[in-house]
OpenMM code with the backbone's topology and positions (N, CA, C; nanometers):
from openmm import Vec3, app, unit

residues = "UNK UNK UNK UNK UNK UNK UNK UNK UNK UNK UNK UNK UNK UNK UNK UNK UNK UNK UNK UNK UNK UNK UNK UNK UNK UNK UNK UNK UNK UNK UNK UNK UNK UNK UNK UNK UNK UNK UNK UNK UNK UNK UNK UNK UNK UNK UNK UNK UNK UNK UNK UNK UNK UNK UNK UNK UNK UNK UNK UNK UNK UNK UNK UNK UNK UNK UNK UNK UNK UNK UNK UNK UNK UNK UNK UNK UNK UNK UNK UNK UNK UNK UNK UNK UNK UNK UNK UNK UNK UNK UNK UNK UNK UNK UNK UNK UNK UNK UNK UNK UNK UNK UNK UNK UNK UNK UNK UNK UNK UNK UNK UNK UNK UNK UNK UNK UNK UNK UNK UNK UNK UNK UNK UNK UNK UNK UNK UNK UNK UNK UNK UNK UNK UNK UNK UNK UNK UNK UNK UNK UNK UNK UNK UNK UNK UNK UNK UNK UNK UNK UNK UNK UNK UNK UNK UNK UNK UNK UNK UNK UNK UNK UNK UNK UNK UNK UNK UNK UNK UNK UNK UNK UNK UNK UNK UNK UNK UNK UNK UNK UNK UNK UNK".split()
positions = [
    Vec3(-0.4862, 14.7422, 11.8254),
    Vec3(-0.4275, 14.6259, 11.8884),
    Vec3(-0.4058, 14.5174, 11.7842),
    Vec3(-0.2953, 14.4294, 11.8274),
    Vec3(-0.2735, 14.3133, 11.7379),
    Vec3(-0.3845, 14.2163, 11.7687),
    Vec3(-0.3879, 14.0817, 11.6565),
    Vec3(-0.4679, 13.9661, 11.7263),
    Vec3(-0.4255, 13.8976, 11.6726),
    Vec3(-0.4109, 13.7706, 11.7142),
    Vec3(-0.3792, 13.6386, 11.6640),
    Vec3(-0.4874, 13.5622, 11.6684),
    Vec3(-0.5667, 13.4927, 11.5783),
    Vec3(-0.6694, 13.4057, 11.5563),
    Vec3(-0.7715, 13.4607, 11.6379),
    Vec3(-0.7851, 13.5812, 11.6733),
    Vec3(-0.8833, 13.6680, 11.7521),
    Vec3(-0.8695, 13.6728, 11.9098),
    Vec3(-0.7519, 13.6264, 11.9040),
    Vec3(-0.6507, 13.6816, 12.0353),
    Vec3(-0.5321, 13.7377, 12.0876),
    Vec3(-0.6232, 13.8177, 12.1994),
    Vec3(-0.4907, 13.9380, 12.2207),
    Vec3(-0.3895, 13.8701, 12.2635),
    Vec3(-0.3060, 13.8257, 12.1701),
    Vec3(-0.1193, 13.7888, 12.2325),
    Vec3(-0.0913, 13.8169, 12.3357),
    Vec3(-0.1155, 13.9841, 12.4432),
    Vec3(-0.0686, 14.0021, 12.4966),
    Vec3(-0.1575, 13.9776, 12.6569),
    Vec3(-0.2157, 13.9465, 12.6126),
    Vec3(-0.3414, 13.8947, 12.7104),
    Vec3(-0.3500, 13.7448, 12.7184),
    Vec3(-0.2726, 13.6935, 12.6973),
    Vec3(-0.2557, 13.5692, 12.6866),
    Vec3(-0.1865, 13.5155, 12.8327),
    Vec3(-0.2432, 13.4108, 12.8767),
    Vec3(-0.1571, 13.3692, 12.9896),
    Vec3(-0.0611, 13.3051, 12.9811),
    Vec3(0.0251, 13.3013, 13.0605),
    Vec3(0.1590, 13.2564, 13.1119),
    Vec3(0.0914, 13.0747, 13.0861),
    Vec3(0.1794, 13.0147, 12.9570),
    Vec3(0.2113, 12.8608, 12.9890),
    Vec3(0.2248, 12.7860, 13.0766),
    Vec3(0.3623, 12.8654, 13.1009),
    Vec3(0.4687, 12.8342, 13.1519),
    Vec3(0.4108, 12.8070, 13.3146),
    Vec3(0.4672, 12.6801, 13.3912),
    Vec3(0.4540, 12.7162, 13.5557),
    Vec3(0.5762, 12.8138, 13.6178),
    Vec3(0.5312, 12.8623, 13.7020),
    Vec3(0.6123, 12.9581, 13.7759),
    Vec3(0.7352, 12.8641, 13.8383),
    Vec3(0.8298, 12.9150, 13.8271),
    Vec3(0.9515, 12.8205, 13.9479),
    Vec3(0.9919, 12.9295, 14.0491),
    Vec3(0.9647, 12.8625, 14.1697),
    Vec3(1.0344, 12.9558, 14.3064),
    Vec3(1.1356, 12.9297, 14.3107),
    Vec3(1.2585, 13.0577, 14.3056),
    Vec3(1.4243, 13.0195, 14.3550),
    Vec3(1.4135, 13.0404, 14.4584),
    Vec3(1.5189, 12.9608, 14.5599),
    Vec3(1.5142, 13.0247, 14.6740),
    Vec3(1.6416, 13.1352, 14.6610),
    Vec3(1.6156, 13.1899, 14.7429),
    Vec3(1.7248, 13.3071, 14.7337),
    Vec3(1.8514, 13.2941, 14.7667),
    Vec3(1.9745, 13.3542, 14.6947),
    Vec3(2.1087, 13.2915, 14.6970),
    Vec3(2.1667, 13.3551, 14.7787),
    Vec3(2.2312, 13.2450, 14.8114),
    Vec3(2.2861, 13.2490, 14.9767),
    Vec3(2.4451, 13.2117, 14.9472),
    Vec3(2.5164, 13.3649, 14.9945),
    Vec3(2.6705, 13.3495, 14.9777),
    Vec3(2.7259, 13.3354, 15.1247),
    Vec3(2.8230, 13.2248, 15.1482),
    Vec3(2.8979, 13.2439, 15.2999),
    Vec3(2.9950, 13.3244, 15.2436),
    Vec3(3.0296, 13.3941, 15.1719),
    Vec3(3.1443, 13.4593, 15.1846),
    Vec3(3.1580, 13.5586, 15.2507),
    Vec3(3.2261, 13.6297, 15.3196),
    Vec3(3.2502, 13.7684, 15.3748),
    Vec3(3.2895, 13.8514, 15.2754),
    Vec3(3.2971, 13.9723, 15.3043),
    Vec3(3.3067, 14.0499, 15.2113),
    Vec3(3.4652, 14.0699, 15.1710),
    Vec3(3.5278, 14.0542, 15.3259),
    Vec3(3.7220, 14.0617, 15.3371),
    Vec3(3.7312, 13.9936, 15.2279),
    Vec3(3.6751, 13.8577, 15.2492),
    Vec3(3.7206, 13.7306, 15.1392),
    Vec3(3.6823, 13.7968, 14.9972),
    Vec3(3.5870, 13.8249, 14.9676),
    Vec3(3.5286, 13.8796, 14.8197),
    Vec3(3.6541, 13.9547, 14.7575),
    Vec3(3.6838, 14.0737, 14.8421),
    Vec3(3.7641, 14.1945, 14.8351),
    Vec3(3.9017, 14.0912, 14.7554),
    Vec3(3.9275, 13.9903, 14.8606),
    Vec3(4.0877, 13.9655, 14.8423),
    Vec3(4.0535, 13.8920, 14.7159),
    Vec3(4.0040, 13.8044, 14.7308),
    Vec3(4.0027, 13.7291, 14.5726),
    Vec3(3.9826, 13.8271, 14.4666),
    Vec3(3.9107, 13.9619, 14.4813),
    Vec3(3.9786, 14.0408, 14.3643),
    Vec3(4.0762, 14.1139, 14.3273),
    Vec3(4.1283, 14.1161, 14.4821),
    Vec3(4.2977, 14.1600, 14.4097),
    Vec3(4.3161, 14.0554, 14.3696),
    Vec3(4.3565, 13.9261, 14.4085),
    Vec3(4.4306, 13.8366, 14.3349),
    Vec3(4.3972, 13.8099, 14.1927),
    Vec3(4.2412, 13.8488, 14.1568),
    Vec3(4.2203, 13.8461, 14.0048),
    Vec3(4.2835, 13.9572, 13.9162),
    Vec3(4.2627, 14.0437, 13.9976),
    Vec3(4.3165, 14.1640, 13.9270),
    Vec3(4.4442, 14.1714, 13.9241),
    Vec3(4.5741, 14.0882, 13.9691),
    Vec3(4.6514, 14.1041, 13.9540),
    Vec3(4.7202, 13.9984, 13.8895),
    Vec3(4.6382, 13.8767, 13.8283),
    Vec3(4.6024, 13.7839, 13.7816),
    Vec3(4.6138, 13.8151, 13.5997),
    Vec3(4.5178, 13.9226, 13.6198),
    Vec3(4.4751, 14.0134, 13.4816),
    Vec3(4.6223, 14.0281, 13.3997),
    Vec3(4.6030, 14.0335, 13.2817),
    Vec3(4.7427, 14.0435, 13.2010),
    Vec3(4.7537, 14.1973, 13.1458),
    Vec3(4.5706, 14.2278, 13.1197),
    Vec3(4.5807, 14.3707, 13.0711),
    Vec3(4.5598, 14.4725, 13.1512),
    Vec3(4.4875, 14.4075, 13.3021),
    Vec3(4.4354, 14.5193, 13.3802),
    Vec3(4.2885, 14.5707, 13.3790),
    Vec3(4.2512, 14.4667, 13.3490),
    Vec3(4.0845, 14.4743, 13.2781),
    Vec3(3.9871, 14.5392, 13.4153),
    Vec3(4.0142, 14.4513, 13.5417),
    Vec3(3.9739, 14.4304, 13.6366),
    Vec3(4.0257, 14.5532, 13.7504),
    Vec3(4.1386, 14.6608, 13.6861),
    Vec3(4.1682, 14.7144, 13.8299),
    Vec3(4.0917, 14.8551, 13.8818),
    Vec3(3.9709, 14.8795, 13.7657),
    Vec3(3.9087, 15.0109, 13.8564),
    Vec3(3.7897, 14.9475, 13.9067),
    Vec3(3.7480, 14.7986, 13.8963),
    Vec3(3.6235, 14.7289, 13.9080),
    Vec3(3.6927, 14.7147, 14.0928),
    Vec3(3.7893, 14.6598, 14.0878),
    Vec3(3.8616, 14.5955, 14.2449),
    Vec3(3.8880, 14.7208, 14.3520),
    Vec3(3.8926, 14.8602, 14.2431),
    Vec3(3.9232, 14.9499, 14.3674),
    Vec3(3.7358, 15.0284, 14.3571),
    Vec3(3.6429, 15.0087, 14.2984),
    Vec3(3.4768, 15.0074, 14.3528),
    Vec3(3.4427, 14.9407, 14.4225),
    Vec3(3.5074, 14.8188, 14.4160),
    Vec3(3.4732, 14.6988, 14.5384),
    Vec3(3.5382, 14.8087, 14.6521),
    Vec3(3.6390, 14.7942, 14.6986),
    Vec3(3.6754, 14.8335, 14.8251),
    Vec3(3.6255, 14.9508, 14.8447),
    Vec3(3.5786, 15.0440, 14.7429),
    Vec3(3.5613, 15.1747, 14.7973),
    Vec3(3.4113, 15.1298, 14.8451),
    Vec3(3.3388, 15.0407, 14.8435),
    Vec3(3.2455, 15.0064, 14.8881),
    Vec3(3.2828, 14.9471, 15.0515),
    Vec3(3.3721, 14.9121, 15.1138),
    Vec3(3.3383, 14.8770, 15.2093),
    Vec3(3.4030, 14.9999, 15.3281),
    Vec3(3.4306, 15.1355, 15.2569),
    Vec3(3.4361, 15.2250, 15.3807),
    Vec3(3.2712, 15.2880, 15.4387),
    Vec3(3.3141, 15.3213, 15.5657),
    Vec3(3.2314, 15.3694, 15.6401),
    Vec3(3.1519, 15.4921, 15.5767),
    Vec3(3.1678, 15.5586, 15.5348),
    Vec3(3.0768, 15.6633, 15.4287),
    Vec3(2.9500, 15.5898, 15.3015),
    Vec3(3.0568, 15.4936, 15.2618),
    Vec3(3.0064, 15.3955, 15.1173),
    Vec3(2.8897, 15.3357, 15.2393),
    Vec3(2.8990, 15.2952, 15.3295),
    Vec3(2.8075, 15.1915, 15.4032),
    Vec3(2.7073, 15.2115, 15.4438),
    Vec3(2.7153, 15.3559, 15.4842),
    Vec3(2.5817, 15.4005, 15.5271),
    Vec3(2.4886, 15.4184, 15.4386),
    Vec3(2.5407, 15.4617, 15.2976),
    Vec3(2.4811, 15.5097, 15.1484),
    Vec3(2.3839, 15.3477, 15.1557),
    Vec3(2.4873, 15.2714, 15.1479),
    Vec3(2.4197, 15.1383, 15.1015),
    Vec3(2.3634, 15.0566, 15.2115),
    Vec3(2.3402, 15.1593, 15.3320),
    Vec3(2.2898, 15.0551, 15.4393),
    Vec3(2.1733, 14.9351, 15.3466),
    Vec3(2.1442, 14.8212, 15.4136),
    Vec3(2.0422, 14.7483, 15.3593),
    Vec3(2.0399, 14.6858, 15.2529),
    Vec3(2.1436, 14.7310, 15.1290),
    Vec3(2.1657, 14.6440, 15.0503),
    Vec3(2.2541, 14.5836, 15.0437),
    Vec3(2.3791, 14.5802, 15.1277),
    Vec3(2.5051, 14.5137, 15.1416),
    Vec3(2.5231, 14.4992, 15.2705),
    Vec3(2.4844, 14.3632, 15.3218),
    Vec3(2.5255, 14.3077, 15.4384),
    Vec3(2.6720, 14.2898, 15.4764),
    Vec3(2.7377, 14.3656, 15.5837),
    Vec3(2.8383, 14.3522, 15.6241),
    Vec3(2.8541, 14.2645, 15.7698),
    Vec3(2.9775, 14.1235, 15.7795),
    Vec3(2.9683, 14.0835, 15.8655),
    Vec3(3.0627, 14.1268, 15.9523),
    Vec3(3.1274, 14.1552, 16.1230),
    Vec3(3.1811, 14.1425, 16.1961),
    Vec3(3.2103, 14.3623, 16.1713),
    Vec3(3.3147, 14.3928, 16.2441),
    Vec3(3.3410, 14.5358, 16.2500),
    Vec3(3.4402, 14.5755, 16.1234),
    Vec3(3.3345, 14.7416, 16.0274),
    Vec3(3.3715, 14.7586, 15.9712),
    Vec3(3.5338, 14.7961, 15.9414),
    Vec3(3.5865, 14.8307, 16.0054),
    Vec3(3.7335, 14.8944, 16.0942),
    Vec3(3.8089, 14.7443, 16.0625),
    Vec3(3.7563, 14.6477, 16.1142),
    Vec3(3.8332, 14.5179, 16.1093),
    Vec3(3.8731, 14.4846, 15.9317),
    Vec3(3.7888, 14.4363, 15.9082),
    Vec3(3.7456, 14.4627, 15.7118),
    Vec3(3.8282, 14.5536, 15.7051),
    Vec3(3.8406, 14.6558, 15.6765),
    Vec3(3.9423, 14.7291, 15.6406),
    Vec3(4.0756, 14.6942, 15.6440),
    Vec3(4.0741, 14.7397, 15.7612),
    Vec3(4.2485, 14.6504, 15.8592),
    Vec3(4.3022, 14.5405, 15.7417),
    Vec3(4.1828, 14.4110, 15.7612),
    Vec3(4.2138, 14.3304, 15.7484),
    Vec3(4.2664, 14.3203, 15.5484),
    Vec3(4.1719, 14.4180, 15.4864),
    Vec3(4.2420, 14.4647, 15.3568),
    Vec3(4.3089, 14.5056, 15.3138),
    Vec3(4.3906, 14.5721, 15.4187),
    Vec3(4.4838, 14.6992, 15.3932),
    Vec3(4.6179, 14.5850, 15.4102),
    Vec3(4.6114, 14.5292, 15.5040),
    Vec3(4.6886, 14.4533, 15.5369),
    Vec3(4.7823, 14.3324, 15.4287),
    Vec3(4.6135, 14.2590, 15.3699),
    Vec3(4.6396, 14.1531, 15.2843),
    Vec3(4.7037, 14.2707, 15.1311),
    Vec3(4.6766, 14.4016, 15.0932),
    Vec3(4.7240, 14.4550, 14.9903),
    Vec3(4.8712, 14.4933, 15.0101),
    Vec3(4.8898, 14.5221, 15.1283),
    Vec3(5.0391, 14.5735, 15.1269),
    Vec3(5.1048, 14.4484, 15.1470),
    Vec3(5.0817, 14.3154, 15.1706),
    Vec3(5.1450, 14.2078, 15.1553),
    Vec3(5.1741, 14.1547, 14.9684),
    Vec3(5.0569, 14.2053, 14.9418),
    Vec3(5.0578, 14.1911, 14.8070),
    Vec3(5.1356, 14.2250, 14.7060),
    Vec3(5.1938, 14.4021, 14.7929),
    Vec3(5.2539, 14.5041, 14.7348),
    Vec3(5.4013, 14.4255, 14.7368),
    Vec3(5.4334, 14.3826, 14.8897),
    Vec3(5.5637, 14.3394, 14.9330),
    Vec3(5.6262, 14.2347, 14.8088),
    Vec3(5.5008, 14.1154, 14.7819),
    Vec3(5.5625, 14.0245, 14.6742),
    Vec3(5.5348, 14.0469, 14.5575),
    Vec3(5.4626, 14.1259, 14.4886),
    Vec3(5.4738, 14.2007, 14.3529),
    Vec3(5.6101, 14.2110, 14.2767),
    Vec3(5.6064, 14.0891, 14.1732),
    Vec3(5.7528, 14.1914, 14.1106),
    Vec3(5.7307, 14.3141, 14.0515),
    Vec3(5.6346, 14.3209, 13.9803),
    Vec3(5.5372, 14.3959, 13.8552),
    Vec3(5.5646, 14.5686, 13.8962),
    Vec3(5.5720, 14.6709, 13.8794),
    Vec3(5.5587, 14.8155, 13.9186),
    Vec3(5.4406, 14.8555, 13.9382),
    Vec3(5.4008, 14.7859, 13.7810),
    Vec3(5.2989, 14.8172, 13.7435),
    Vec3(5.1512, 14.7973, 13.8421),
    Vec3(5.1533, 14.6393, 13.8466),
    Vec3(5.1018, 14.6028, 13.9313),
    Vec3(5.0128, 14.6433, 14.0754),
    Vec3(5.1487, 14.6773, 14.1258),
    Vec3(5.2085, 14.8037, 14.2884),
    Vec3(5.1576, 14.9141, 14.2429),
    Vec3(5.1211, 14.9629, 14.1320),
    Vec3(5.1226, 15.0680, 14.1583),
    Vec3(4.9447, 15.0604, 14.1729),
    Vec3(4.8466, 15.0027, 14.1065),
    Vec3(4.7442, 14.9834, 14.0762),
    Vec3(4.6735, 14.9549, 14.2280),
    Vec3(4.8346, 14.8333, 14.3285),
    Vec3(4.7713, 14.8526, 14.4533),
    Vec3(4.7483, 14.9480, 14.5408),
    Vec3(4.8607, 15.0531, 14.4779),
    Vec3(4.8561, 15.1755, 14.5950),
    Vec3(4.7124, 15.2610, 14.5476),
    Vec3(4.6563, 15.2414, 14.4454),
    Vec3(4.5735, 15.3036, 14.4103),
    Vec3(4.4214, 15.2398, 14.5491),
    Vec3(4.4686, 15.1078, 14.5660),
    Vec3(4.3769, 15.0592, 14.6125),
    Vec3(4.3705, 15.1192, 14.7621),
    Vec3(4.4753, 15.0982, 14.7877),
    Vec3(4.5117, 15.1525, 14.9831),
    Vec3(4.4641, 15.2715, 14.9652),
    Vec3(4.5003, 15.3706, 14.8379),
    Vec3(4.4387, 15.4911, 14.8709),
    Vec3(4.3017, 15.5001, 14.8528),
    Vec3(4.2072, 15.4290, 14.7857),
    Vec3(4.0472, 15.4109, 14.7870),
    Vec3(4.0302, 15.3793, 14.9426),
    Vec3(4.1103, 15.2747, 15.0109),
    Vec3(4.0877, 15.2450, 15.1598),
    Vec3(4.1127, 15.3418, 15.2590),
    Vec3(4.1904, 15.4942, 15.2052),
    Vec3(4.2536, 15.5863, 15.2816),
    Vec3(4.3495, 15.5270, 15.3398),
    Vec3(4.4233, 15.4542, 15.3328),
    Vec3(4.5733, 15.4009, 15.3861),
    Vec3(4.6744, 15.4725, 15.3021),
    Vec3(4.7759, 15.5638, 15.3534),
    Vec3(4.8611, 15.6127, 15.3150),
    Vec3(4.9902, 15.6508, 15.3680),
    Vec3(5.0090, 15.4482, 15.4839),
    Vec3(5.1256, 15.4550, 15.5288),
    Vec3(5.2485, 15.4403, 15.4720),
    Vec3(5.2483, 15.3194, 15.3584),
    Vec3(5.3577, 15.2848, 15.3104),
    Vec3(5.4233, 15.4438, 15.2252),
    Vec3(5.3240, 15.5086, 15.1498),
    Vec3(5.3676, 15.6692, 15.1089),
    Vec3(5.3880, 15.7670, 15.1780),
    Vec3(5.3702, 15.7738, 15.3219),
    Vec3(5.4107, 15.8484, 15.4180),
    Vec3(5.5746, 15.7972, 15.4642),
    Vec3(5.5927, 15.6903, 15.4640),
    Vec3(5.6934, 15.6423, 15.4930),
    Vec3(5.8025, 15.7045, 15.3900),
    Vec3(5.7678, 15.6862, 15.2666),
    Vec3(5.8760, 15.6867, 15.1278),
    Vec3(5.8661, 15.8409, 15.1613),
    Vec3(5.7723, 15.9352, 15.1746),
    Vec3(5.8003, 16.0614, 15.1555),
    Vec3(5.8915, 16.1144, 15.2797),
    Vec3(5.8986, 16.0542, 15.3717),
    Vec3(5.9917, 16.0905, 15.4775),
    Vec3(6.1335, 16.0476, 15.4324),
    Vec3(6.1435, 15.9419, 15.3553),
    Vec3(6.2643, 15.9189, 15.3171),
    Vec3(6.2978, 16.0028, 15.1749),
    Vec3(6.2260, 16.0452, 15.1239),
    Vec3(6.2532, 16.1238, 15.0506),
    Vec3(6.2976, 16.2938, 15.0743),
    Vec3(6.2153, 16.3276, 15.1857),
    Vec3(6.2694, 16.4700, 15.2525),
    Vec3(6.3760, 16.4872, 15.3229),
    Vec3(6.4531, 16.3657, 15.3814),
    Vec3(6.5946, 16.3118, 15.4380),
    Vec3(6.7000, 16.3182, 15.3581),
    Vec3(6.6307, 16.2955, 15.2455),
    Vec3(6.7347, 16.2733, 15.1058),
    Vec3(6.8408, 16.1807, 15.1303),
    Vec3(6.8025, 16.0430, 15.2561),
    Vec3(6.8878, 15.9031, 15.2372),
    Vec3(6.8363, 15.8249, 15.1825),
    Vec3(6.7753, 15.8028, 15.0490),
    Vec3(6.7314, 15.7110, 14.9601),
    Vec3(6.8285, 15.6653, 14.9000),
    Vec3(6.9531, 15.7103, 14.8782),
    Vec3(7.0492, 15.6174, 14.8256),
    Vec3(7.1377, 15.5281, 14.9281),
    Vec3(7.1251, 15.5594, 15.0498),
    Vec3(7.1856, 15.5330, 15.1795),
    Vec3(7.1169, 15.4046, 15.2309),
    Vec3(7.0155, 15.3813, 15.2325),
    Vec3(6.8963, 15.2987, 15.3046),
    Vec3(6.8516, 15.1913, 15.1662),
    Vec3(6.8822, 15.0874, 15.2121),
    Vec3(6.7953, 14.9725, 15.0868),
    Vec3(6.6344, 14.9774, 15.0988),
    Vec3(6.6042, 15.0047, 15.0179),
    Vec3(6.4635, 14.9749, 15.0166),
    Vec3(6.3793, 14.8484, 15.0229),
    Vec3(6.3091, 14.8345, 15.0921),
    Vec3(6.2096, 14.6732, 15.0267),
    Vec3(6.1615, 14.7379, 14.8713),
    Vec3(6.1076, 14.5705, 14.8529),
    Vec3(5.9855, 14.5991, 14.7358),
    Vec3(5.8839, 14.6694, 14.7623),
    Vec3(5.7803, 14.6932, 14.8667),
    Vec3(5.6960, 14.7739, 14.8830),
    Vec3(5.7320, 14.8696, 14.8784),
    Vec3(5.8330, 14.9503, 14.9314),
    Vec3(5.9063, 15.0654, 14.9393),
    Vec3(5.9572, 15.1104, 14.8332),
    Vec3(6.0184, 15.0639, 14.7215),
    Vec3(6.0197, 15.0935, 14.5757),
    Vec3(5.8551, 15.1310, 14.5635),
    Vec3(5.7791, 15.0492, 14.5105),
    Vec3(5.6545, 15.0294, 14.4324),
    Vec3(5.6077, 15.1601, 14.5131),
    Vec3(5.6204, 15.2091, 14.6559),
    Vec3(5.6005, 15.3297, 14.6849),
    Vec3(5.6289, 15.4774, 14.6452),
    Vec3(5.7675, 15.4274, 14.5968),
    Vec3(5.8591, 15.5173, 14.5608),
    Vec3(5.8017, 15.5849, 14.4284),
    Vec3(5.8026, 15.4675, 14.3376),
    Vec3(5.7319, 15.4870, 14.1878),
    Vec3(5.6033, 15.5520, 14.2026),
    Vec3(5.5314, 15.4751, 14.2674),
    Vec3(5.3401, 15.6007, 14.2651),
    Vec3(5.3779, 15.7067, 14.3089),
    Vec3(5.4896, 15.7421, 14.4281),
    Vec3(5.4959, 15.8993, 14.4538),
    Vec3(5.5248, 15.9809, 14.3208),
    Vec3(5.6201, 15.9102, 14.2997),
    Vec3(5.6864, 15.9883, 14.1374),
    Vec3(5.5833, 16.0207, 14.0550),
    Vec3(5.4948, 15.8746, 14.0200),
    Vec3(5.3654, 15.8826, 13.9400),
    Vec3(5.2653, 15.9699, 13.9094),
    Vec3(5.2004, 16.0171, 14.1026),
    Vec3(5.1056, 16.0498, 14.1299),
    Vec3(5.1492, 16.1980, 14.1714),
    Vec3(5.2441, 16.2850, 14.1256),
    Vec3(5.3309, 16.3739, 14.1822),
    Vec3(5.2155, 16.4931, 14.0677),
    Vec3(5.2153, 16.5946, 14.1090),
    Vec3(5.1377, 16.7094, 14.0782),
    Vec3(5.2750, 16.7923, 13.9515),
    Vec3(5.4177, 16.7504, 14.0081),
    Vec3(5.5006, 16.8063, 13.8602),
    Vec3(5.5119, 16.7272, 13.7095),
    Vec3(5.5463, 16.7914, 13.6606),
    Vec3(5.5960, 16.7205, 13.5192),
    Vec3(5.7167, 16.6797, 13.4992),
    Vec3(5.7345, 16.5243, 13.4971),
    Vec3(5.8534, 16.4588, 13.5137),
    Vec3(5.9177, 16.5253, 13.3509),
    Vec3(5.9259, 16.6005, 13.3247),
    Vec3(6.0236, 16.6824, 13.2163),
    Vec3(6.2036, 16.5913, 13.2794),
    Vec3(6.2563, 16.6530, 13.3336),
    Vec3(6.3955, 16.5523, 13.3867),
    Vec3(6.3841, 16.4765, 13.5007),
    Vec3(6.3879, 16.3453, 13.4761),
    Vec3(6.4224, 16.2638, 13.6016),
    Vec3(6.5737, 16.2230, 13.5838),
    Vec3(6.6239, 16.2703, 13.7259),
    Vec3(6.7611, 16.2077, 13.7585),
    Vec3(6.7649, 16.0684, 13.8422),
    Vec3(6.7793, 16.0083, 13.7449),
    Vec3(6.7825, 15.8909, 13.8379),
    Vec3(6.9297, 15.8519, 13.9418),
    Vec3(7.0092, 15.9156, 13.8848),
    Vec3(7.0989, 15.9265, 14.0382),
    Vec3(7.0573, 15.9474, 14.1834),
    Vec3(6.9627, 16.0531, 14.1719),
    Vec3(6.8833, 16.0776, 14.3236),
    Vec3(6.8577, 15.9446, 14.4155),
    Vec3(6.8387, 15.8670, 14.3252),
    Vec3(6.7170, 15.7860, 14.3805),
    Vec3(6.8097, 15.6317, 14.3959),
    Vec3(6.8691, 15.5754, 14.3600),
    Vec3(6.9588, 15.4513, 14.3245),
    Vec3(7.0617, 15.4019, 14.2132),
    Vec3(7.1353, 15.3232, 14.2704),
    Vec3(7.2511, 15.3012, 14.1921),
    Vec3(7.2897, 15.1605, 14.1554),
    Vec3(7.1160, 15.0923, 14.1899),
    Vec3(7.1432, 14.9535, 14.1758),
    Vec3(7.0711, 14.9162, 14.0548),
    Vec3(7.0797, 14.8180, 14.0196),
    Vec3(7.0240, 14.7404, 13.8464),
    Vec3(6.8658, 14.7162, 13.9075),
    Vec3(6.8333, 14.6841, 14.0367),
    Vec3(6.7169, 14.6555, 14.0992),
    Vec3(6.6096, 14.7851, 14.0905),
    Vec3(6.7055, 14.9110, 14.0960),
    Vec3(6.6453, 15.0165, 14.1319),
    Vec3(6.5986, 15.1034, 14.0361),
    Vec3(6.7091, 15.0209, 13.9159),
    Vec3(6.6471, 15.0841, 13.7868),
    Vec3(6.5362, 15.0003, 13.7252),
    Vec3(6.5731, 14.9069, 13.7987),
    Vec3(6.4536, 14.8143, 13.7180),
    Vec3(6.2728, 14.8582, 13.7540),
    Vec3(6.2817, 14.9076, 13.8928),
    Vec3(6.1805, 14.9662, 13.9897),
    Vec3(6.1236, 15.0939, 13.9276),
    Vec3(6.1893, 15.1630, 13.9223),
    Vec3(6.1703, 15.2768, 13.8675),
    Vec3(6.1798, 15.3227, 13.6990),
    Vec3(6.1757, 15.1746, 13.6476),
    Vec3(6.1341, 15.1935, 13.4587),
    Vec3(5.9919, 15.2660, 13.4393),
    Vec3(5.9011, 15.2481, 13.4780),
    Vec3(5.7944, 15.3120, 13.5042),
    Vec3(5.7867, 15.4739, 13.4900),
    Vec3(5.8957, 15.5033, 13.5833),
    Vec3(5.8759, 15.6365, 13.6367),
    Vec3(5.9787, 15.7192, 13.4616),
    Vec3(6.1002, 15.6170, 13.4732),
    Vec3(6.1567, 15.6646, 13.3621),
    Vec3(6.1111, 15.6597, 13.1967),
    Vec3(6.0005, 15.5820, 13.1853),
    Vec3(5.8995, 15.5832, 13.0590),
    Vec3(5.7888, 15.7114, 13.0990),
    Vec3(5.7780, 15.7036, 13.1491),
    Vec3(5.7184, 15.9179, 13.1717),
    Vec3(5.7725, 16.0004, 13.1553),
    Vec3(5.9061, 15.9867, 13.1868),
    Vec3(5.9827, 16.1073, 13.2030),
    Vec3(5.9819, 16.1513, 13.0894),
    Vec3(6.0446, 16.2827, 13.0085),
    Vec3(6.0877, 16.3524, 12.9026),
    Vec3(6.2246, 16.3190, 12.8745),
    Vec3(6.2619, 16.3437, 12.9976),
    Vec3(6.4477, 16.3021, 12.9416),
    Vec3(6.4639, 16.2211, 13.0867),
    Vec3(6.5865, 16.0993, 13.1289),
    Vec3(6.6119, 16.0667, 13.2409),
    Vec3(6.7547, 16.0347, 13.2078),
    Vec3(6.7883, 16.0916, 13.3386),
    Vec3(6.9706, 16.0986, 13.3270),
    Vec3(6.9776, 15.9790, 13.3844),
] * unit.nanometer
topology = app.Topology()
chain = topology.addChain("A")
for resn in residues:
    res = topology.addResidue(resn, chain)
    for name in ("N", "CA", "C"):
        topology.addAtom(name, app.Element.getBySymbol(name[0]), res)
């Protein structure tokens, strides 16, 4: 053992007085938590923040909750929280100029299991009136993660398929910086 002047250092008592914290107390809900990190994360210039924002949400499904019963207080119905996320992201999606962005959100809806706005695009895609029908912005930014998240190898993208507007190419730069070749 060590000693200092013939005492054990480590046997030494505490100086110091003790301070009681009281314990920290957040009003926030968790909806609220959730949304303020999309807005950070989309805030982000590099993207620092977007697999941290989709652990957050994957924390507030019904599977994640039970895991963590007791350590994460949830207020009002889990179903609602959700809703109420899914909701504020695809609004998010709607005013996004970014692709990029959109696309990071769809990543998020799909941590939430929401996979309307891509059910939608894939129906318009099996119709084959995507050049017929204007798209919203969400509906692009849909368009692009399908392309994205697609199981082939964008080896040729024709971008004729898909639009014939300066908007649509602008939407789908994304998809055409993957590609191998794009007509």
């Amino acid at each position: 053992m060590f000693f200092n002047n013939g005492i054990n250092p480590l046997r030494r008592r505490n100086r110091f007085k003790s301070v009681q914290l009281a314990p920290l107390q957040l009003d926030i809900h968790f909806s609220h938590l959730c949304q303020r990190a999309v807005d950070k994360a989309l805030e982000s210039p590099n993207g620092h923040l977007d697999l941290f924002l989709r652990f957050l949400l994957g924390l507030s499904l019904k599977t994640n909750q039970t895991l963590l019963r007791g350590l994460l207080e949830t207020t009002g119905s889990k179903h609602k929280v959700k809703e109420t996320l899914v909701q504020y992201i695809k609004k998010k999606i709607k005013d996004s100029p970014s692709p990029e962005k959109s696309i990071n959100l769809f990543h998020c809806l799909n941590e939430l299991d929401d996979r309307s706005l891509v059910d939608d695009i894939q129906q318009y895609l099996k119709s084959g009136r995507l050049l017929e029908n204007k798209l919203s912005s969400s509906q692009w930014s849909a368009l692009v993660f399908i392309l994205l998240s697609s199981q082939k190898d964008l080896d040729v993208f024709d971008l004729r398929k898909f639009s014939a507007s300066e908007e649509g190419f602008l939407r789908l730069l994304p998809v055409v910086k993957a590609s191998k070749t794009a007509l």
